[in-house]
VOPAGU-2260 file (C-alpha; in pm, 1 decimal, decimal comma):
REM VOPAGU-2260
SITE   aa  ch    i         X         Y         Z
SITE  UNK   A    0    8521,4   11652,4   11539,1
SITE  UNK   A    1    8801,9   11798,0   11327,1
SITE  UNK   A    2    8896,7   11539,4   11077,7
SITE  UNK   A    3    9239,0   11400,0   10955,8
SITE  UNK   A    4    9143,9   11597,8   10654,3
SITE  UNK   A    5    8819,4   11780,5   10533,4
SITE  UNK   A    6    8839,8   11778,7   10126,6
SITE  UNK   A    7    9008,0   11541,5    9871,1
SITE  UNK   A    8    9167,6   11828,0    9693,1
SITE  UNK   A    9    9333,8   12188,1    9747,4
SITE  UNK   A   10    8996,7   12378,2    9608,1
SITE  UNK   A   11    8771,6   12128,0    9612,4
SITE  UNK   A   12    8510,1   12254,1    9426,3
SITE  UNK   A   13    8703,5   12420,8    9156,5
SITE  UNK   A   14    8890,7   12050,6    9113,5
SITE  UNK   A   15    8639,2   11894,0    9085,6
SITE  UNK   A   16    8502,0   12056,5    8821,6
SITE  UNK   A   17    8776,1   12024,2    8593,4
SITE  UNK   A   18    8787,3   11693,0    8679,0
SITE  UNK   A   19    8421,4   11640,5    8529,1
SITE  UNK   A   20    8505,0   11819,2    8239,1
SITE  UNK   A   21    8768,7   11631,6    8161,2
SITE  UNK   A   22    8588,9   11299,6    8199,8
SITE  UNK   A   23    8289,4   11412,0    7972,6
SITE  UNK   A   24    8480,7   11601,5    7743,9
SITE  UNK   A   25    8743,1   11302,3    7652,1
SITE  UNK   A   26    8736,4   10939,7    7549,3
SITE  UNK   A   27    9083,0   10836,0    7616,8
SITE  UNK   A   28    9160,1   10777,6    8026,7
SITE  UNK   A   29    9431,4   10531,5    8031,0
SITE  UNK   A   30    9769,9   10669,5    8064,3
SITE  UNK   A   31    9847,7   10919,0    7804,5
SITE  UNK   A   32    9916,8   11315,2    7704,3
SITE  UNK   A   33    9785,4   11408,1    8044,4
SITE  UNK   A   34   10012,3   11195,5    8241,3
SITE  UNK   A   35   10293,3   11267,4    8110,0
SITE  UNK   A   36   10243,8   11688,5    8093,8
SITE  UNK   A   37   10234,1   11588,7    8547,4
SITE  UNK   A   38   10564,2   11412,4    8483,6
SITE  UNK   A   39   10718,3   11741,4    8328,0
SITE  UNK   A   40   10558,0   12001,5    8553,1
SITE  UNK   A   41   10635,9   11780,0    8907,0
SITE  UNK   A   42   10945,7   11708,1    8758,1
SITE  UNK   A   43   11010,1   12097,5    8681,7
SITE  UNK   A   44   10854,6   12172,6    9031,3
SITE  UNK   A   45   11095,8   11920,9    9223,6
SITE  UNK   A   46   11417,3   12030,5    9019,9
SITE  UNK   A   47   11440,9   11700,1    8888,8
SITE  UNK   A   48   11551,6   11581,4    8540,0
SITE  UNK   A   49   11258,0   11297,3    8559,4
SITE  UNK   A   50   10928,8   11212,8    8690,9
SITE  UNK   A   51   10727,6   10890,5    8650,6
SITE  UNK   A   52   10390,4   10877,6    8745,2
SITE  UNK   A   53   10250,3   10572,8    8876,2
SITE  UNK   A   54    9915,4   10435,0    9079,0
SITE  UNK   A   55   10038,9   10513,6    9430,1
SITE  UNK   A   56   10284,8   10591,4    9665,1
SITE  UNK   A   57   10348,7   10200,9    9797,0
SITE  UNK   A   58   10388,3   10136,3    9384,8
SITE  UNK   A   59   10635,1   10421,8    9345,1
SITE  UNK   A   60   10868,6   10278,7    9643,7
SITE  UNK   A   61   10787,0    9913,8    9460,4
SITE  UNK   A   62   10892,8    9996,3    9108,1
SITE  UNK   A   63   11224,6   10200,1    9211,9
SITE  UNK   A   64   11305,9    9854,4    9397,1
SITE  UNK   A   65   11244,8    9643,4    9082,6
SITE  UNK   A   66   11399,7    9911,0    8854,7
SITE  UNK   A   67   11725,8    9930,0    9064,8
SITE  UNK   A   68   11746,8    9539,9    9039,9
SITE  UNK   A   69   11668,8    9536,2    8661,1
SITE  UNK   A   70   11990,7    9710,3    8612,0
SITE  UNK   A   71   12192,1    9560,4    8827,4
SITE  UNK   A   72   12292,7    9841,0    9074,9
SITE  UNK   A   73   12138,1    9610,6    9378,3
SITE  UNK   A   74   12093,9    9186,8    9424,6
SITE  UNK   A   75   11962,0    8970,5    9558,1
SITE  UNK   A   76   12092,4    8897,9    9947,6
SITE  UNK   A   77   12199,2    9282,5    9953,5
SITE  UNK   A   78   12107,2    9452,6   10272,6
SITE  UNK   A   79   11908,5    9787,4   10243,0
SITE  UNK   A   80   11933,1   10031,1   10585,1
SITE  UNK   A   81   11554,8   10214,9   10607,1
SITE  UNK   A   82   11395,6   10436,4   10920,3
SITE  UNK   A   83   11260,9   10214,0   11206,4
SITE  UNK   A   84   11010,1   10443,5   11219,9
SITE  UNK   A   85   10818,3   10441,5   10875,9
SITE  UNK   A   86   10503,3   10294,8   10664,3
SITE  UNK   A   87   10456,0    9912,8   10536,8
SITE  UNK   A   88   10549,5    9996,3   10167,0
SITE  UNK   A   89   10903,5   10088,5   10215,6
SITE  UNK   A   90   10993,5    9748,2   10372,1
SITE  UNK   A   91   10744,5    9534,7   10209,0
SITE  UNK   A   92   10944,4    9563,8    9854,1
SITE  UNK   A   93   11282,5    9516,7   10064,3
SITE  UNK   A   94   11118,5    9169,7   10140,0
SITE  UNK   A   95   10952,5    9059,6    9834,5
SITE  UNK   A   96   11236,2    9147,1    9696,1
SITE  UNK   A   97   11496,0    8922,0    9806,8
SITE  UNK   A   98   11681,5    9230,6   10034,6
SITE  UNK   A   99   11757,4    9172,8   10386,3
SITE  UNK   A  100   11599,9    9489,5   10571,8
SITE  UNK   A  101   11767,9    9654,0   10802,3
SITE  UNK   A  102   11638,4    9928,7   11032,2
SITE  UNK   A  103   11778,4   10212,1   11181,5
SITE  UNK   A  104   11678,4   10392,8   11481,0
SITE  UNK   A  105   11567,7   10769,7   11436,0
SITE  UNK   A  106   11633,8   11068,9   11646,1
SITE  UNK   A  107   11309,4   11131,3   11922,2
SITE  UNK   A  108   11426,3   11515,7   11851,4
SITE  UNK   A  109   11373,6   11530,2   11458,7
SITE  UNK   A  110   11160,0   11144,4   11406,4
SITE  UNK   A  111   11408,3   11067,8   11145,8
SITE  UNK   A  112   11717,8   10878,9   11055,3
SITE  UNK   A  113   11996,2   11133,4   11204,5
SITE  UNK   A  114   12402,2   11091,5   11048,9
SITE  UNK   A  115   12551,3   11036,4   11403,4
SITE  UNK   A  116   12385,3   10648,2   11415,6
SITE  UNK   A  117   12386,5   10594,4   11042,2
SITE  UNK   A  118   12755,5   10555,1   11009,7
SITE  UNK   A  119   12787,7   10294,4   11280,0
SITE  UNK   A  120   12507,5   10131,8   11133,7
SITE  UNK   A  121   12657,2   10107,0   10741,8
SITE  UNK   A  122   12989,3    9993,9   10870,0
SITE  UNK   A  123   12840,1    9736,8   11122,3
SITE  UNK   A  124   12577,9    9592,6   10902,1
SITE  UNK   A  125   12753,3    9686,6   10566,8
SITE  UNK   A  126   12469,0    9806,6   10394,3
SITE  UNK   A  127   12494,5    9852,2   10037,0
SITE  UNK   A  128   12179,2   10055,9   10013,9
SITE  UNK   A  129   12013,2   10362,4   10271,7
SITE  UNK   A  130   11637,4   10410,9   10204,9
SITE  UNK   A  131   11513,0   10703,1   10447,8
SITE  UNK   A  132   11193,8   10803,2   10499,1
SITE  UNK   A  133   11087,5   11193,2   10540,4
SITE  UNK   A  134   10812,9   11115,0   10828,6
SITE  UNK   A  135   10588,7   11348,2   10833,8
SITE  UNK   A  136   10730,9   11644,7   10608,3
SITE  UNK   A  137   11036,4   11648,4   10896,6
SITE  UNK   A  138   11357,9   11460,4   10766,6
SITE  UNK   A  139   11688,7   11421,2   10963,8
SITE  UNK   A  140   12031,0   11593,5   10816,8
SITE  UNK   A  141   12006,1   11503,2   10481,0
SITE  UNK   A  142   12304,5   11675,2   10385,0
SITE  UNK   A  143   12547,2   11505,2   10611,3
SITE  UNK   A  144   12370,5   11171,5   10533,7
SITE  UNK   A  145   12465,7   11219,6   10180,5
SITE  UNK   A  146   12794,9   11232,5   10259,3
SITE  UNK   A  147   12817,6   10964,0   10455,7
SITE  UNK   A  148   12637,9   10733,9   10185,5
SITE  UNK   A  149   12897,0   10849,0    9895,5
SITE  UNK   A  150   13188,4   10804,0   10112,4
SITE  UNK   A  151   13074,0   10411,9   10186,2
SITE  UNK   A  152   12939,2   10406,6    9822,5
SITE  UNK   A  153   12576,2   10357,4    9972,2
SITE  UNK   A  154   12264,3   10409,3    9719,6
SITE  UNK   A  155   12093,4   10719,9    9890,4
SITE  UNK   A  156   11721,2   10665,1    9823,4
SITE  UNK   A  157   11417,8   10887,9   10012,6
SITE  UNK   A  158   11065,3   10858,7   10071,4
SITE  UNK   A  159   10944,3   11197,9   10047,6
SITE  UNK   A  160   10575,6   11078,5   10041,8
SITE  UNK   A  161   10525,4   11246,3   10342,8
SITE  UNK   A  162   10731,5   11567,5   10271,6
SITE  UNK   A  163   10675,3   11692,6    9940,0
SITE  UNK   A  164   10787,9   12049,4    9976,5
SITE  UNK   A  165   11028,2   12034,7   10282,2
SITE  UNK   A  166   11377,7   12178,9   10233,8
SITE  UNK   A  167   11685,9   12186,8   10427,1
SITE  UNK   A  168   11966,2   12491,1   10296,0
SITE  UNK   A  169   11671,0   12543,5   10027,8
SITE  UNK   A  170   11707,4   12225,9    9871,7
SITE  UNK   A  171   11409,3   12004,2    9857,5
SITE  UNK   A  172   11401,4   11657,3   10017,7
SITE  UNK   A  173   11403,3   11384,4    9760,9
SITE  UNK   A  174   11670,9   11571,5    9574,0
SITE  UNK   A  175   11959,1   11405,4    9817,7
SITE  UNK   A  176   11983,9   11069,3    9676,8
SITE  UNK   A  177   11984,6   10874,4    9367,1
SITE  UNK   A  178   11594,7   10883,5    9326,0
SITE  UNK   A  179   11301,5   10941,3    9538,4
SITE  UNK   A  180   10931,6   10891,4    9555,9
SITE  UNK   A  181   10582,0   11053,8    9666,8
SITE  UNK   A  182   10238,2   11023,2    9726,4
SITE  UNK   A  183    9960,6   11157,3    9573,9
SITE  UNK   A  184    9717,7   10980,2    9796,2
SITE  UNK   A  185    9377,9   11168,8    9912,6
SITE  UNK   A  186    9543,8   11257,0   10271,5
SITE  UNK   A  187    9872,3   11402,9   10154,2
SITE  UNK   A  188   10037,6   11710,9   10052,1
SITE  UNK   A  189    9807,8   11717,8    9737,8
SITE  UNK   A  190    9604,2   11479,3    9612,0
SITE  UNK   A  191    9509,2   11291,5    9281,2
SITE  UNK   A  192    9306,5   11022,4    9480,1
SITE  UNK   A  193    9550,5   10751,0    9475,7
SITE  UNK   A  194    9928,0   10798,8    9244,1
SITE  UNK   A  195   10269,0   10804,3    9392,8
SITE  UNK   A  196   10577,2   10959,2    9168,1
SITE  UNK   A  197   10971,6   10838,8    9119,4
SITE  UNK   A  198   11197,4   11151,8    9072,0
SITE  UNK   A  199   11510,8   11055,3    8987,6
SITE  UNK   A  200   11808,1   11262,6    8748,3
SITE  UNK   A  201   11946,3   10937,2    8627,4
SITE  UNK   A  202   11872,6   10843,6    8254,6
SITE  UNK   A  203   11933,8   10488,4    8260,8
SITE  UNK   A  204   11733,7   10464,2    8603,9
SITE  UNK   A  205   11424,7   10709,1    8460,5
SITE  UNK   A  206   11412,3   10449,0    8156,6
SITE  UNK   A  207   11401,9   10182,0    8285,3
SITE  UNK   A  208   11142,6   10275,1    8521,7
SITE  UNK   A  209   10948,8   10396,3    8250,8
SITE  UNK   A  210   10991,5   10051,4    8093,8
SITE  UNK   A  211   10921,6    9878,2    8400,7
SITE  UNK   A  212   10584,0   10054,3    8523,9
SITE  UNK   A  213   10438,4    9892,0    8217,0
SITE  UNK   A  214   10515,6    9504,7    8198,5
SITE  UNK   A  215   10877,4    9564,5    8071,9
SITE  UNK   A  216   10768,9    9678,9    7734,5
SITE  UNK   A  217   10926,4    9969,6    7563,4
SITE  UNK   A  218   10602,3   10131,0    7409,9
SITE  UNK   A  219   10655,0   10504,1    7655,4
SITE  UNK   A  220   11037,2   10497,3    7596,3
SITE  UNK   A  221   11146,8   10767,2    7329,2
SITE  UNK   A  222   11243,1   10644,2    7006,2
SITE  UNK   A  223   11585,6   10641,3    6999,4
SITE  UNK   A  224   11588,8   10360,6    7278,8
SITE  UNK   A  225   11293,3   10149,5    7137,9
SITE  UNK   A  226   11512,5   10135,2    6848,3
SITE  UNK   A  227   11819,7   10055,3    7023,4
SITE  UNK   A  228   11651,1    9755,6    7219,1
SITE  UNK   A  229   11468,2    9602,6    6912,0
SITE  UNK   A  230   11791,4    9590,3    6750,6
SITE  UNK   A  231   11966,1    9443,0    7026,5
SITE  UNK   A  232   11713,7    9140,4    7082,3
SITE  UNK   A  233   11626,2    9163,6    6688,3
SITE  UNK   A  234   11262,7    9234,2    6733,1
SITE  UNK   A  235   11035,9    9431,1    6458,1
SITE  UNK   A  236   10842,1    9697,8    6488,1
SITE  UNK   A  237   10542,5    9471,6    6464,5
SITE  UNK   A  238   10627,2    9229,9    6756,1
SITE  UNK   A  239   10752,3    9515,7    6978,6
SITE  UNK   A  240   10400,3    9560,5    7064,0
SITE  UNK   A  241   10383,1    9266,7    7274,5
SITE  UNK   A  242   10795,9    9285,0    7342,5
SITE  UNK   A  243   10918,9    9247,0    7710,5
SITE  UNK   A  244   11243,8    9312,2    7821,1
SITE  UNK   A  245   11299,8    9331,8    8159,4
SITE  UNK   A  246   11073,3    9261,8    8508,8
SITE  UNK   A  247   10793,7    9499,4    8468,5
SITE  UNK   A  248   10470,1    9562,1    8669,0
SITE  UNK   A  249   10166,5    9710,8    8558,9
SITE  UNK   A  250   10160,6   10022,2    8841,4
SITE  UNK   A  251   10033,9   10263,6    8551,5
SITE  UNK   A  252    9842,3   10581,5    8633,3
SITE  UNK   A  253    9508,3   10682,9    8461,7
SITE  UNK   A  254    9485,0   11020,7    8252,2
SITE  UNK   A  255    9221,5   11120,9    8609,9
SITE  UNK   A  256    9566,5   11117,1    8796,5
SITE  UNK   A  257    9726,3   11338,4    8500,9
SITE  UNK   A  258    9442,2   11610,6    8512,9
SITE  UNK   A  259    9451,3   11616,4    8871,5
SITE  UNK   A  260    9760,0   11643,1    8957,6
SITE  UNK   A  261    9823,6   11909,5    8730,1
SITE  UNK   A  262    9539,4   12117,8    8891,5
SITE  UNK   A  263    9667,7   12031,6    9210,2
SITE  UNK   A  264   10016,2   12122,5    9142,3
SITE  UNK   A  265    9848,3   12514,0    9079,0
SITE  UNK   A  266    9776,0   12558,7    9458,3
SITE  UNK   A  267   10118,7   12378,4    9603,7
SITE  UNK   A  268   10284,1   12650,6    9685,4
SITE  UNK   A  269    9979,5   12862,3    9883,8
SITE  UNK   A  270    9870,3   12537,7   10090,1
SITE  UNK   A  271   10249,6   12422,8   10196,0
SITE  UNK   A  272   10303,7   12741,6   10335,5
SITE  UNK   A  273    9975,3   12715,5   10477,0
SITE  UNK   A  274   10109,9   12425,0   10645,0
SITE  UNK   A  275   10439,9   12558,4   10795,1
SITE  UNK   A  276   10258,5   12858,2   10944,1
SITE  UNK   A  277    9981,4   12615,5   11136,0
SITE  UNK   A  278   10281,3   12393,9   11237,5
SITE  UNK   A  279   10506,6   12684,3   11368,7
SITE  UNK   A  280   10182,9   12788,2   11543,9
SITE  UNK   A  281   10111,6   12484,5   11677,1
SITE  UNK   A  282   10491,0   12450,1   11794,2
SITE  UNK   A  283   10472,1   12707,0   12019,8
SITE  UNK   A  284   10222,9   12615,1   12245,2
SITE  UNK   A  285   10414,2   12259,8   12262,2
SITE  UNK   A  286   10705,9   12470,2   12341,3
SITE  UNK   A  287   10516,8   12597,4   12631,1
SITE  UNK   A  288   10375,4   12345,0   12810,7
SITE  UNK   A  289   10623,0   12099,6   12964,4
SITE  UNK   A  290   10455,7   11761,3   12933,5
SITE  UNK   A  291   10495,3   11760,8   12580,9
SITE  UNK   A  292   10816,2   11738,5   12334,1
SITE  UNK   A  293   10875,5   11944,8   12057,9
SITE  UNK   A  294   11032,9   11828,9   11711,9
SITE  UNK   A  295   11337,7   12011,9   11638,8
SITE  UNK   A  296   11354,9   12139,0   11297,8
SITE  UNK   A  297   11635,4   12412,8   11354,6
SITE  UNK   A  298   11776,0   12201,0   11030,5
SITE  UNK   A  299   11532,4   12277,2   10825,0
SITE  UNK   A  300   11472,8   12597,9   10578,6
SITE  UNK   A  301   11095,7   12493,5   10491,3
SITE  UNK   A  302   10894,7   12258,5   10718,6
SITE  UNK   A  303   10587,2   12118,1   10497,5
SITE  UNK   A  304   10453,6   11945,0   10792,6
SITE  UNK   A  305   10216,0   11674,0   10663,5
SITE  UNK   A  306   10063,0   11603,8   11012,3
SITE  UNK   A  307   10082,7   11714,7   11353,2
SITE  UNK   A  308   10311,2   11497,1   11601,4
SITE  UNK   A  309   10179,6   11511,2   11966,9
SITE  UNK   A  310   10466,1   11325,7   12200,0
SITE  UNK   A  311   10446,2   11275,2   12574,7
SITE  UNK   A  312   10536,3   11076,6   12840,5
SITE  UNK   A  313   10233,6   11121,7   12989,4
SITE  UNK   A  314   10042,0   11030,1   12626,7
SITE  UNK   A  315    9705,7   10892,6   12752,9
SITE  UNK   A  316    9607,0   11212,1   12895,6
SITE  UNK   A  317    9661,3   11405,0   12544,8
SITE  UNK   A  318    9495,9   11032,0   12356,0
SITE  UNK   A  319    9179,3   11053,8   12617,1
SITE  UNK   A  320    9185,9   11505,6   12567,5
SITE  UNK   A  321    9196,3   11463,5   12228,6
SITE  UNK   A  322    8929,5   11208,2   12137,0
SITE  UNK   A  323    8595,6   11314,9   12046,4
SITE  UNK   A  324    8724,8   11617,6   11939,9
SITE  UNK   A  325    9019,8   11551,8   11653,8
SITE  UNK   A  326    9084,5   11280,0   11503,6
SITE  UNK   A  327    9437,1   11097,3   11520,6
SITE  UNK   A  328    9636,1   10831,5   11462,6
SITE  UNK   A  329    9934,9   10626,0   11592,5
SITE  UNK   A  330   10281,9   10773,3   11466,6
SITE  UNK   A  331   10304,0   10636,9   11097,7
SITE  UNK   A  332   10296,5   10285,2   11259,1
SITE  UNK   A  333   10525,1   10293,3   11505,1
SITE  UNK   A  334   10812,8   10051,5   11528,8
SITE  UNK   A  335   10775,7    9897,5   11217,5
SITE  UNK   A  336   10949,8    9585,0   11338,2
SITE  UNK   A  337   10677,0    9506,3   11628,4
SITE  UNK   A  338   10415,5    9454,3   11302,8
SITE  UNK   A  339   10314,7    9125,1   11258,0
SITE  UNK   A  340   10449,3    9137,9   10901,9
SITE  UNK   A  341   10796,1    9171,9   11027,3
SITE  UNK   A  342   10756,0    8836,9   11290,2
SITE  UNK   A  343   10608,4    8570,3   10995,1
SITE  UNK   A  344   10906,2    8689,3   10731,6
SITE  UNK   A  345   11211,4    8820,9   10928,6
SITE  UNK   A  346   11133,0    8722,4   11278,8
SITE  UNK   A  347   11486,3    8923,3   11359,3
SITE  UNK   A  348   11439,4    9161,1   11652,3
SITE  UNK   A  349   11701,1    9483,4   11672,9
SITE  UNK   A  350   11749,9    9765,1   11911,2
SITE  UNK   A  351   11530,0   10083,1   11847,7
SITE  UNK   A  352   11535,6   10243,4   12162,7
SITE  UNK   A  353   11397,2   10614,8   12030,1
SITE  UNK   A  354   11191,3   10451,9   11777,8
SITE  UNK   A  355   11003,9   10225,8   12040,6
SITE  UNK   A  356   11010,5   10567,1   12269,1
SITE  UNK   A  357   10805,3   10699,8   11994,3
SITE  UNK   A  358   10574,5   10398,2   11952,8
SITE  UNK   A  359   10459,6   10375,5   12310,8
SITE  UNK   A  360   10435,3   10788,1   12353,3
SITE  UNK   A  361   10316,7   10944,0   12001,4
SITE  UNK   A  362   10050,4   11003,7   11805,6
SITE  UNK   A  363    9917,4   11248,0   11528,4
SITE  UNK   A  364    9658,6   11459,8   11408,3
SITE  UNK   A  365    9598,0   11638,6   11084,3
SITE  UNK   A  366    9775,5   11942,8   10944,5
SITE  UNK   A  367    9629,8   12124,8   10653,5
SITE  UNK   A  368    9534,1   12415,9   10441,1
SITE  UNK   A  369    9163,4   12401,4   10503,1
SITE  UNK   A  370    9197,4   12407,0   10898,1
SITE  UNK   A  371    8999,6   12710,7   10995,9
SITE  UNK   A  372    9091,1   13001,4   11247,4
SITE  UNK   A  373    8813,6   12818,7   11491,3
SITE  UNK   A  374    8996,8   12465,0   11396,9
SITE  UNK   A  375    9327,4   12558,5   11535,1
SITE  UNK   A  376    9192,8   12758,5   11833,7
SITE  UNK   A  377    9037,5   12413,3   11945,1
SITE  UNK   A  378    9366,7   12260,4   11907,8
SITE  UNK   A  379    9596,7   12477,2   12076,9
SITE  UNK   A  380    9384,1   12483,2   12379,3
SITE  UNK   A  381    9390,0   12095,7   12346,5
SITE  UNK   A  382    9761,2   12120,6   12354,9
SITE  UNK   A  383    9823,2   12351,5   12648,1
């Protein structure tokens, strides 16, 4: 059976190896010099002014939540617009953190948030914040989205956990809105076994992030603004070490994420496009055979397809073709509202016509570097 994915890492072995060297060779492994060297290169990489590194993807979406109410810029009661059609950890901080979540129906075309239903949606439900998700390296029209948001004066925020890589007019998703975040987890784009990253080219947002990731202590702030905050609350330099100042979390990374990620971050390029030539591959045997539907991506400049959607009316056939011989999964999870998450805390039912289209007639299988010639011959024939 071909697997959702065959290796932890782009280049296993040679990752690995650094990784072992690194753990023998040094005593400190809590967040430090490594860590922060991933910030600057992903940061550098993305064409964003900042990067914080934290333990996951779910914590990433968590802590850019928290941050955003440290400072103000969203309260309590506000309502936040995300993609019916998404993971657990983009709604689960919506809830715990005293946000009323409200989804949005995506496009069956392009599986994502599209601008002709968004504005109806912000002026209707008068959301004060829009947090899209990228599903599956696709993403809808960012640019006209963005638009939309800054003429309502809605927060833009992305999950590009799923789409690290994809562009649209050459400009990488997660560089739309105010901030955005990724995963780093063993399945994705590339890997540093579990880590997530907020991208972001907002000072006062990238601080207090920062600040936030560790307890609310100012300890990995530069010095300019530990000394501004001690001053302000009158705290020395001695009881600054156990000095919090806002809501914090401790969502820290480990200097394993650091030295991974910047080994992975060596191979990005060669395995994304890796990925866009299986998926355009792929595509055109969908194309081809009329009981299944395409994803349009005709908006896109760079497709850094994460996995491989498989969408039919007639799904059971492809579910019952497929099994035994590739391994898949339901679409993200579907209609996120029909979890039973969603009845205990909201209870609050909407109408998601595509997204439950896509529930009922979807599923997906992996897409990645280290599918052989032999892989993807089994596939397409399972597709035609």
């Amino acid at each position: 059976m071909i697997p959702l994915m065959k290796n932890a890492f782009i280049r296993e072995s040679k990752t690995r190896k650094v990784l072992s060297k690194f753990i023998l060779s040094n005593a400190h492994l809590s967040m430090g010099e490594k860590c922060f060297e991933f910030e600057k290169e992903f940061a550098k990489y993305q064409g964003r002014k900042y990067a914080v590194l934290v333990n996951s993807g779910g914590s990433a979406n968590l802590l850019l939540i928290q941050s955003l109410k440290n400072l103000g810029r969203i309260k309590d009661g506000d309502k936040v617009g995300f993609s019916a059609l998404t993971w657990s950890t983009n709604v689960m901080p919506l809830i715990s953190s005293n946000l009323i979540p409200i989804p949005i129906d995506v496009s069956n075309k392009t599986l994502n948030v599209m601008s002709d239903r968004l504005e109806e949606s912000i002026i209707n439900e008068k959301l004060q914040v829009l947090f899209t998700t990228n599903v599956l390296g696709f993403a809808g029209d960012l640019l006209k989205i963005k638009e939309i948001c800054k003429k309502h004066n809605v927060i833009l925020l992305e999950d590009s956990c799923e789409a690290l890589g994809t562009e649209i007019d050459g400009i990488k998703t997660g560089n739309f809105g105010l901030a955005s975040t990724f995963s780093f987890y063993v399945a994705h784009h590339m890997s540093t076994i579990e880590g997530g990253m907020v991208c972001t080219d907002d000072e006062e947002l990238a601080m207090m992030l920062i600040m936030c990731r560790a307890n609310g202590w100012d300890r990995n702030l530069p010095k300019n603004i530990q000394n501004s905050l001690r001053k302000k609350y009158g705290i020395s330099d001695f009881y600054s070490k156990y000095a919090f100042y806002d809501i914090g979390m401790n969502v820290r990374p480990t200097e394993i994420n650091g030295v991974l990620g910047l080994e992975q971050l060596k191979y990005i390029d060669k395995t994304l496009n890796k990925r866009e030539r299986n998926f355009k591959k792929l595509n055109r045997i969908v194309k081809n055979n009329p009981e299944l539907i395409p994803v349009s991506t005709d908006h896109l400049s760079f497709i850094s397809n994460f996995s491989f959607p498989v969408i039919s009316e007639n799904i059971e056939k492809y579910i019952k073709r497929f099994n035994n011989e590739v391994e898949i999964r339901p679409l993200i999870a579907g209609n996120i509202i029909k979890q039973p998450f969603w009845a205990k805390y909201i209870k609050k039912d909407y109408n998601l016509s595509n997204t439950d289209y896509l529930h009922k007639n979807s599923f997906y299988f992996g897409n990645y570097s280290d599918l052989s010639k032999e892989d993807l011959q089994k596939i397409e024939e399972l597709l035609k």
